[in-house]
C-alpha positions as CSV (number, residue, x, y, z in Angstrom):
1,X,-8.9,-9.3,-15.1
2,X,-6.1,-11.1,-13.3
3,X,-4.7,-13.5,-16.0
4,X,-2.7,-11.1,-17.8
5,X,-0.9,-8.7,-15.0
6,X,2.5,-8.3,-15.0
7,X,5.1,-8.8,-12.6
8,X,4.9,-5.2,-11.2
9,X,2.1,-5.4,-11.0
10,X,1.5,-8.6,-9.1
11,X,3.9,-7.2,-7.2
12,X,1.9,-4.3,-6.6
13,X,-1.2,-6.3,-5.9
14,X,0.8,-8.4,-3.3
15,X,1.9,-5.2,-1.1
16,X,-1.9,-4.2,-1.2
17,X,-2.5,-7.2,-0.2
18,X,-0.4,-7.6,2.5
19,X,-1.7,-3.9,3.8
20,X,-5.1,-4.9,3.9
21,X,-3.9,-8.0,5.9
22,X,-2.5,-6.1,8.8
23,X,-5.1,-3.4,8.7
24,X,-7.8,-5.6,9.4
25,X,-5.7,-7.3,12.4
26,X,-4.8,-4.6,13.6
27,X,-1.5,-4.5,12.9
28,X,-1.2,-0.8,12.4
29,X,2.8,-0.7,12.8
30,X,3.1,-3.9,10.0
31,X,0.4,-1.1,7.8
32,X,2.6,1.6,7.9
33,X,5.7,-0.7,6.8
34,X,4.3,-2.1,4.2
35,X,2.5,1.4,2.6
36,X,6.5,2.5,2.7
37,X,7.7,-0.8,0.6
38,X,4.1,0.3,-1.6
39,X,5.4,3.8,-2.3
40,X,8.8,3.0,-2.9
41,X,7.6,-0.2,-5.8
42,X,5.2,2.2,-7.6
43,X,7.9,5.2,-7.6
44,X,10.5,2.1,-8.6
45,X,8.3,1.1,-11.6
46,X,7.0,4.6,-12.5
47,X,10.7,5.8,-13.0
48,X,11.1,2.8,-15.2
49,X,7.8,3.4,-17.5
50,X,6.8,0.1,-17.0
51,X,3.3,0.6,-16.1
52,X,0.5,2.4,-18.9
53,X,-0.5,5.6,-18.2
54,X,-4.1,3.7,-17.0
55,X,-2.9,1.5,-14.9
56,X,-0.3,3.9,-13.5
57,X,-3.6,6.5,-12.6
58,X,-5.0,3.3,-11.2
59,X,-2.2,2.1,-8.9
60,X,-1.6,6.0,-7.8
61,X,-4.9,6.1,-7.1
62,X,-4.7,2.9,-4.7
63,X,-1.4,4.6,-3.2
64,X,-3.7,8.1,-2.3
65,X,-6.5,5.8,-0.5
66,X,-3.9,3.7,1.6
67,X,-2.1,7.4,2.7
68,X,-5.7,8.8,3.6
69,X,-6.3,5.5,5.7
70,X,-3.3,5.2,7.0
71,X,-2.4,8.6,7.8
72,X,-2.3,9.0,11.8
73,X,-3.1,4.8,12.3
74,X,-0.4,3.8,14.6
75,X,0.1,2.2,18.4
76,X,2.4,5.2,19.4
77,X,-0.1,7.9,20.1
78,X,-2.9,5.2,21.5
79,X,-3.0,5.7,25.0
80,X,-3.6,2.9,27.6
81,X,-6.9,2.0,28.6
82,X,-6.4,2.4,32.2
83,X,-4.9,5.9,32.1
């Protein structure tokens, strides 16, 4: 339930957010930025203890999907279509 988050983890919420955003417009470069500012929040407020050990599984969880996804998903190595 949403009501009763905390700030992390809105904050949390809002990178995912914002990663899902771009992947689905194909903004594969804007991805890849914002899975950095993910991984460096969640090791921010795991050194801090701020997070339950449940929702800390949860979140790490959410942070191994996005790397799997994401691994490889860039404009660099996409070749032109009339090469």
């Amino acid at each position: 339930m949403g009501l009763f988050k905390s700030a992390d983890e809105k904050r949390l919420d809002a990178i995912m957010m914002k990663i899902d955003m771009n992947m689905s417009n194909n903004y594969k470069d804007n991805a890849q930025m914002d899975l950095k500012d993910f991984e460096e929040a969640f090791e921010e407020i795991k050194e801090k203890g701020k997070l339950n050990p449940k929702k800390l599984a949860k979140y790490e969880s959410y942070l191994g999907d996005y790397q799997a996804k994401l691994k490889g998903y860039t404009h660099k190595d996409q070749k032109p279509f009339w090469t």
